[in-house]
C-alpha angles and dihedrals in degrees: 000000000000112000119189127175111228134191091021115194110195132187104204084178096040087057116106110146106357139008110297099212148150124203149160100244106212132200124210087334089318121104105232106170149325129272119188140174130203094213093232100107099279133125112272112258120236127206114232094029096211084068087079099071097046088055086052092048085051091045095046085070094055130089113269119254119264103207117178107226088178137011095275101019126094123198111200115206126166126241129260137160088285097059088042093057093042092059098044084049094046087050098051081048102054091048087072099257119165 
């Protein structure tokens, strides 16, 4: 399964606590919803909301995250549809977009 976010609209000054953002979200080359973030610390929103379950079921089949909390600690989290678009979002970011 190959997800992108498309048409990303980011407010670098809206973002608090996390990334207030609004995206397509595509499957395989096909948009297939919206996900969104208010920047103020909450989940992201998906629309439609049952999509949800279909990008978990894809994550689940992924390797856990390996995150360093401390030079020399690891923290291992698996992956969901919240690791996935921050990712994708980090990505875009870091590409200089505005």
């Amino acid at each position: 399964m190959q997800i992108e976010l498309k048409n990303i609209k980011y407010a670098d000054w809206a973002s608090e606590e996390t990334p207030c953002y609004r995206a397509s979200i595509l499957i395989n080359g096909v948009k297939v919803g919206e996900v969104s973030n208010s920047g103020q610390g909450g989940a992201d929103r998906v629309h439609p909301y049952q999509l949800i379950a279909s990008i978990d079921a894809y994550a689940a089949t992924l390797p856990p995250l390996e995150i360093e909390t401390a030079p020399g600690e690891k923290y291992t989290m698996e992956q969901d549809h919240e690791t996935i678009f921050s990712d994708l979002l980090d990505a875009w970011i870091n590409k200089g977009q505005p």
